[in-house]
MIDOMAR-738544 format. One line per 2 residues: their letters; for each residue x negated, z negated, y negated of C-alpha. Coordinates in steps of 0.2 Angstrom, whole numbers, plus 2048, in hexadecimal, padded with zeros to 3 digits. Example, Ala and Ser with C-alpha at 12.3 -4.5 7.8 and 13.67 -1.06 7.14 Angstrom:
<vextors>
as = 7C2/7D9/816 ~ 7BC/7DC/805
</vextors>
This chain:
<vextors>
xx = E27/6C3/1EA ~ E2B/6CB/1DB
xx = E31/6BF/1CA ~ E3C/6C4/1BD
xx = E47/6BD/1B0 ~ E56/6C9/1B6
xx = E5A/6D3/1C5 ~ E6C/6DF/1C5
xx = E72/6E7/1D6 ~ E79/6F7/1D0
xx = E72/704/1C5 ~ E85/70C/1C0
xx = E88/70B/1AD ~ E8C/6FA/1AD
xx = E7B/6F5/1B4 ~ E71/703/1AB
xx = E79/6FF/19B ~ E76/6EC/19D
xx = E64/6F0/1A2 ~ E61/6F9/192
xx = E69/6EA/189 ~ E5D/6DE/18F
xx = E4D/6EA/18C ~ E56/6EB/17B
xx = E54/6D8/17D ~ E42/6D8/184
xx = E49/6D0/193 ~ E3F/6D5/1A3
xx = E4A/6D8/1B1 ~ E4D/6E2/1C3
xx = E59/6EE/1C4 ~ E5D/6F3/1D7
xx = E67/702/1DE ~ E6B/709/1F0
xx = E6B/718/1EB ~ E5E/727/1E4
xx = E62/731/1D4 ~ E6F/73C/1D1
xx = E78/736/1DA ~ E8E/738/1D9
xx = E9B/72C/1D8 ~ EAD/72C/1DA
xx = EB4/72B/1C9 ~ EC1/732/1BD
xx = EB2/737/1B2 ~ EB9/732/1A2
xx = EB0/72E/194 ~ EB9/723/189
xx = EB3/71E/176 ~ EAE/70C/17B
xx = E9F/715/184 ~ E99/71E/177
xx = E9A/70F/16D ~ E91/705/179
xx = E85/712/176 ~ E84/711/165
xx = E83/6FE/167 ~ E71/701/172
xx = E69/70A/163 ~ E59/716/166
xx = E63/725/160 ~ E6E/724/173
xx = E7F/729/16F ~ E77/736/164
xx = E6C/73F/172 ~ E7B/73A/17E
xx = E86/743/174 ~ E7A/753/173
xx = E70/754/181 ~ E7B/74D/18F
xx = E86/759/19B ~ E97/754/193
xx = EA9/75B/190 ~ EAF/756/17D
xx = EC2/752/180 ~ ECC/750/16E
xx = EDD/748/177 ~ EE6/746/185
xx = EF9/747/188 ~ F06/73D/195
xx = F13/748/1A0 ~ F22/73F/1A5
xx = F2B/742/1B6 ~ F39/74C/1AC
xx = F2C/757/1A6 ~ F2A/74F/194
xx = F1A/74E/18D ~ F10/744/180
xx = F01/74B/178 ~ EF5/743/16C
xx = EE7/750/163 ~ EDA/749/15A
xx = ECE/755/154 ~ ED5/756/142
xx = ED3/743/142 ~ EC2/743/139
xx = EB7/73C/148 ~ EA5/73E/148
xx = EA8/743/15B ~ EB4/747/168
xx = EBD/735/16D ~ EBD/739/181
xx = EB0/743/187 ~ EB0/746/19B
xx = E9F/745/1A6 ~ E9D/745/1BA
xx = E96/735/1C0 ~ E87/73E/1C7
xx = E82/745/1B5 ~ E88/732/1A9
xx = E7F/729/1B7 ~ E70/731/1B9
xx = E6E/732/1A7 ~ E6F/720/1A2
xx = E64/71D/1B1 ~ E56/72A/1AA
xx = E58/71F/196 ~ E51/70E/19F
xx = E42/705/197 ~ E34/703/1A6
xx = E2C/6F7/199 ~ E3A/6EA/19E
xx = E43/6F2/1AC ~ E3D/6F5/1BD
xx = E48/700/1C6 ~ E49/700/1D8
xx = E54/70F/1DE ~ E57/712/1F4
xx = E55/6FF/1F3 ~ E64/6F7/1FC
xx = E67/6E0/1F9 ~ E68/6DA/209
xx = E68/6C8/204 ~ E69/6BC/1F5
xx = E66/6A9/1F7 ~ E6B/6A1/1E5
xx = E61/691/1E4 ~ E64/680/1D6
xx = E54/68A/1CD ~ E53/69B/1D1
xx = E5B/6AB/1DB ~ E53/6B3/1E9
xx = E59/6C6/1ED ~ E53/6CE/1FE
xx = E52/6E1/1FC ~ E4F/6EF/208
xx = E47/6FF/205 ~ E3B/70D/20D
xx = E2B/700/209 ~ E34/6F1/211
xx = E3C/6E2/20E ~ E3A/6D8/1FE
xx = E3F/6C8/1F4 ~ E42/6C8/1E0
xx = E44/6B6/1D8 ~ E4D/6B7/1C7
xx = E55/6AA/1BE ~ E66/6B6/1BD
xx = E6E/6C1/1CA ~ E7B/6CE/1C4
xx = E87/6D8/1D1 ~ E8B/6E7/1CA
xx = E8B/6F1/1D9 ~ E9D/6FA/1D7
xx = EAC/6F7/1DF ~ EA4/6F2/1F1
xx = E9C/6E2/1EA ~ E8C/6DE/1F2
xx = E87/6D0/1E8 ~ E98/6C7/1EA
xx = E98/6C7/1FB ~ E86/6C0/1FC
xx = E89/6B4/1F1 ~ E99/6AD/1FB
xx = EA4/6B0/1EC ~ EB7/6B6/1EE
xx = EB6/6C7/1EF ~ ECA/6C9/1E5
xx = ECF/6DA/1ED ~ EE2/6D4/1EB
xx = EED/6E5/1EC ~ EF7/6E0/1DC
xx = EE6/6E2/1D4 ~ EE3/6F2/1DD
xx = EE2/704/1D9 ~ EE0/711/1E7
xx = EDA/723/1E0 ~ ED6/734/1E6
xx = EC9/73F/1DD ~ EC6/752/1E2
xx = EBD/75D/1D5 ~ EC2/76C/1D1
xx = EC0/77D/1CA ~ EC8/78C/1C3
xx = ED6/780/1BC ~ EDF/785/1AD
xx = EED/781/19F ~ EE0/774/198
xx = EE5/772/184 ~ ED9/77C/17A
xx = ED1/76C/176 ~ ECF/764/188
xx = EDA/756/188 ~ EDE/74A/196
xx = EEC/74D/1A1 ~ EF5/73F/1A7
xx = F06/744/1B3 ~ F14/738/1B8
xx = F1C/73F/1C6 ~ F2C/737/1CD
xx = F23/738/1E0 ~ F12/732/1DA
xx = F1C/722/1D0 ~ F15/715/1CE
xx = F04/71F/1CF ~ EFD/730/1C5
xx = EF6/73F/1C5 ~ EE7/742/1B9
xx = EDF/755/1B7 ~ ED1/754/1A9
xx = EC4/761/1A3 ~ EB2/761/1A8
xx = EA3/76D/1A2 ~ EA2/77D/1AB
xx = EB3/782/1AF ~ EB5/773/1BB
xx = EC1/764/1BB ~ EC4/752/1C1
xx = ED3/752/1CB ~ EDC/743/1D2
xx = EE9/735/1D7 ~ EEA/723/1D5
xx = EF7/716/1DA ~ EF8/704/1DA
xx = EF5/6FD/1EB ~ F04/6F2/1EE
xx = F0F/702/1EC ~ F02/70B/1F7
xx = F07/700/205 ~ F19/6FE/200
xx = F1E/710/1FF ~ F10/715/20F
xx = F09/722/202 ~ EFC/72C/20A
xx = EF4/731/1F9 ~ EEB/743/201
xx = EFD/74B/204 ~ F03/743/1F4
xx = EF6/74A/1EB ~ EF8/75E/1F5
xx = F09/75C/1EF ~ F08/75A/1DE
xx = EFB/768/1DC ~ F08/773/1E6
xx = F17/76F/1DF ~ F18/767/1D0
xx = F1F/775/1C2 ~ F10/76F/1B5
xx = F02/76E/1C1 ~ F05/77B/1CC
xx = F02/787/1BE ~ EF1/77F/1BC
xx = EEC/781/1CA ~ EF3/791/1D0
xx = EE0/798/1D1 ~ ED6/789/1D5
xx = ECC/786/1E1 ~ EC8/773/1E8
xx = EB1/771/1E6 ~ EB5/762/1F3
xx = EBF/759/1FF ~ EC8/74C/1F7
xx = EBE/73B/1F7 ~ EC8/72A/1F3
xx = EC2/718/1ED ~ ECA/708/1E6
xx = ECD/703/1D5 ~ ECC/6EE/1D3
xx = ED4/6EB/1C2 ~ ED0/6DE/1B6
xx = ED8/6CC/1BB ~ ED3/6BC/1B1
xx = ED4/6B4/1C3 ~ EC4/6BC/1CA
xx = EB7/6B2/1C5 ~ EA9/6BD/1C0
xx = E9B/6B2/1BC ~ E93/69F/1C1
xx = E84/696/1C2 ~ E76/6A6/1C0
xx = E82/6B2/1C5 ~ E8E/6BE/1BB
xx = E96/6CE/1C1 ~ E9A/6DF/1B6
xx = EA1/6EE/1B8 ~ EAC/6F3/1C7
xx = EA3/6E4/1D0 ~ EAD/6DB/1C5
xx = EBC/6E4/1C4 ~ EBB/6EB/1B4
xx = EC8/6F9/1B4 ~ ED7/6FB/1A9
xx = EE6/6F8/1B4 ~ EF2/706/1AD
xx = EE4/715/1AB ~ ED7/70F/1B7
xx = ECA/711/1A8 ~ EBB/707/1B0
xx = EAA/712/1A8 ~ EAE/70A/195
xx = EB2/6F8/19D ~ EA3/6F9/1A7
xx = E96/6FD/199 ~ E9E/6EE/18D
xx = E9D/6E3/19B ~ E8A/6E7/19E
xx = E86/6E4/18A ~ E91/6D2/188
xx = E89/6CD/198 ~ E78/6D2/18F
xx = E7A/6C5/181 ~ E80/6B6/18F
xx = E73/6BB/197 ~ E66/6B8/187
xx = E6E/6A9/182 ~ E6C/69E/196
xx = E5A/6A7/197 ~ E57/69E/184
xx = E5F/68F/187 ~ E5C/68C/198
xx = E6D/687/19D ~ E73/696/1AC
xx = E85/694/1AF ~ E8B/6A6/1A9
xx = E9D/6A0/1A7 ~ E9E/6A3/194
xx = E9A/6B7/198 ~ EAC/6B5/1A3
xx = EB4/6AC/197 ~ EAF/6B9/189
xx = EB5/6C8/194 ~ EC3/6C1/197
xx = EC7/6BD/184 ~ EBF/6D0/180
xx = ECC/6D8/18B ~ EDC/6CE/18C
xx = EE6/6D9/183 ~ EE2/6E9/18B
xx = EE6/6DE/19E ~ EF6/6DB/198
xx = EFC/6EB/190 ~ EF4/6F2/19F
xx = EFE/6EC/1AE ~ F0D/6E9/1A3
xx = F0B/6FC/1A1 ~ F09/6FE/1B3
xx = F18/6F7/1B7 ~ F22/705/1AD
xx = F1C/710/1BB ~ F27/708/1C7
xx = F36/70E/1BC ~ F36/721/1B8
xx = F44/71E/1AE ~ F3B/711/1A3
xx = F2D/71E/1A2 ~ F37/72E/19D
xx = F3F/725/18E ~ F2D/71D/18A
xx = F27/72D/187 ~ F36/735/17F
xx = F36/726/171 ~ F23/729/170
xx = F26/73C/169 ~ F31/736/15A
xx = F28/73C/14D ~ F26/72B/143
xx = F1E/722/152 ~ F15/730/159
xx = F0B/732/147 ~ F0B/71D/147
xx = F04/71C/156 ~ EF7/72A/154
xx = EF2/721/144 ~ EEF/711/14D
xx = EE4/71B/157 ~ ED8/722/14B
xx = ED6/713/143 ~ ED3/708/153
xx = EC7/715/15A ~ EBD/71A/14A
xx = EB9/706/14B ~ EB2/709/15A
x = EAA/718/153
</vextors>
């Protein structure tokens, strides 16, 4: 049997980034994955500027060599299309930033990077290692893994599920496992290349087609003259309107006057591959007696954009300092890291499905986006932008 202070099921960003936390931290701990590296994971790829600030926030010179050695797409904006063809575009790239404010990177390359930046001076990392059993005791937690050597136990003081959107660590711990369709996001992603009509400084494109409503169509730029291509919808409309989102998606691409032209000489790299989106609900509990969940384990996705990689990575750093403060005081009910999540993020929940609910209503959504193009709210809100993000920066 193997003792540690720590042991986190999941080596995504959210578990990566709170492993190199707690070396940050001097905290030894475990750090267990099913899978071997590089490995792909079905994602929008967007790199939104709360991970290069949870970069920044890990020191070492990270977002710096993230920034130049990693295999990433600098994206200066991004723009909305209505489903009567108007558009809003936001450009950034007079606005004095030390770096791009999205950047896009496949899983495979993000993931795989973090995962080679872990400290083996504080972290073991235990990849083709998949939890087959967890027994959380008044003082201790016992984790059963399986891989090609055989089976074996950890004991640590502190299990963390952060095992993606399949959640291991719930399940195994008897907790509700909250998959409520109202809190639900289905997607489709296919990657692409040869797709053009990208902005000469490779911004995001979000479409709101009147047949996709309340879900969207999103094409952003990756390195090499390939693209992320994709759908997502809420999963109570999925079921309500019978949406088979493969044909949905087919006709888009085929039909729609913007996006047809894009992909007039594209070729699809894949078949189209589809997984679910848990959003962020202050009613899944996400922590406990030596127990706290992050990432897409604990449903750390922005309900209008499906953003879940920037979520993910602040959930792994808070959890961090809960975690440093119950190993010091001895006192392991991780509740506080829940509440604090909760407190971190409440206003982006709520603008977030208040925002999704505009989607059921193209009407609400045309006029939305026409009022956003007035000139005095389009430069307002653009300054807002800056400002809020060069804090981040």
């Amino acid at each position: 049997m193997t003792d540690t202070e720590v042991c986190i099921v999941g080596a995504g960003p959210a578990g990566a980034s709170l492993s190199l936390f707690l070396s940050n931290k001097k905290i030894p701990h475990v750090l267990l994955d099913k899978a071997v590296f590089p490995r792909d994971k079905i994602c929008g790829d967007g790199i939104t500027v709360d991970v290069m600030n949870t970069l920044k926030r890990m020191g070492n010179g990270m977002l710096e060599d993230f920034i130049e050695h990693s295999e990433m797409d600098p994206c200066w904006g991004f723009a909305f299309h209505s489903p009567t063809g108007k558009q809003i575009r936001y450009d950034f790239k007079d606005a004095g930033f030390p770096y791009a404010p999205f950047f896009t990177a496949k899983r495979l390359e993000l993931d795989n990077y973090l995962v080679s930046k872990l400290n083996h001076q504080y972290c073991t990392f235990l990849s083709q290692s998949a939890v087959t059993g967890i027994n959380r005791q008044e003082n201790k937690v016992d984790v059963t893994y399986k891989n090609k050597e055989g089976e074996t136990t950890i004991s640590c003081k502190i299990i963390i599920g952060a095992e993606g959107e399949k959640p291991i660590v719930t399940r195994l711990l008897g907790l509700d496992h909250f998959r409520e369709k109202e809190n639900l996001i289905g997607a489709l992603r296919v990657y692409y290349k040869g797709v053009k009509g990208f902005h000469e400084n490779r911004h995001l494109e979000f479409f709101y087609d009147k047949k996709l409503l309340p879900g969207y169509f999103w094409a952003f730029p990756l390195p090499n003259g390939e693209a992320n291509v994709g759908l997502g919808m809420t999963s109570t409309a999925i079921s309500a309107k019978k949406a088979n989102l493969k044909n949905m998606l087919a006709d888009i691409i085929e039909n729609h006057p913007v996006v047809s032209e894009m992909f007039a000489d594209a070729e699809p790299l894949e078949k189209n591959r589809g997984w679910g989106l848990p959003t962020a609900t202050p009613n899944r509990l996400i922590a406990g007696e030596r127990y706290a969940l992050i990432g897409d384990a604990a449903g750390m996705i922005e309900p209008f954009t499906g953003k879940g990689i920037g979520p993910g990575m602040v959930s792994g750093r808070l959890a961090a300092d809960h975690i440093e403060t119950a190993l010091q005081n001895g006192d392991y009910n991780l509740m506080p890291y829940h509440h604090h999540i909760y407190k971190y993020y409440k206003s982006e929940i709520k603008v977030g499905y208040g925002l999704q609910k505009t989607l059921k209503y193209p009407f609400v959504l045309n006029n939305v986006i026409s009022l956003a193009n007035l000139g005095a709210f389009k430069n307002w809100s653009h300054a807002t932008m800056v400002k809020s993000w060069k804090q981040w920066m």
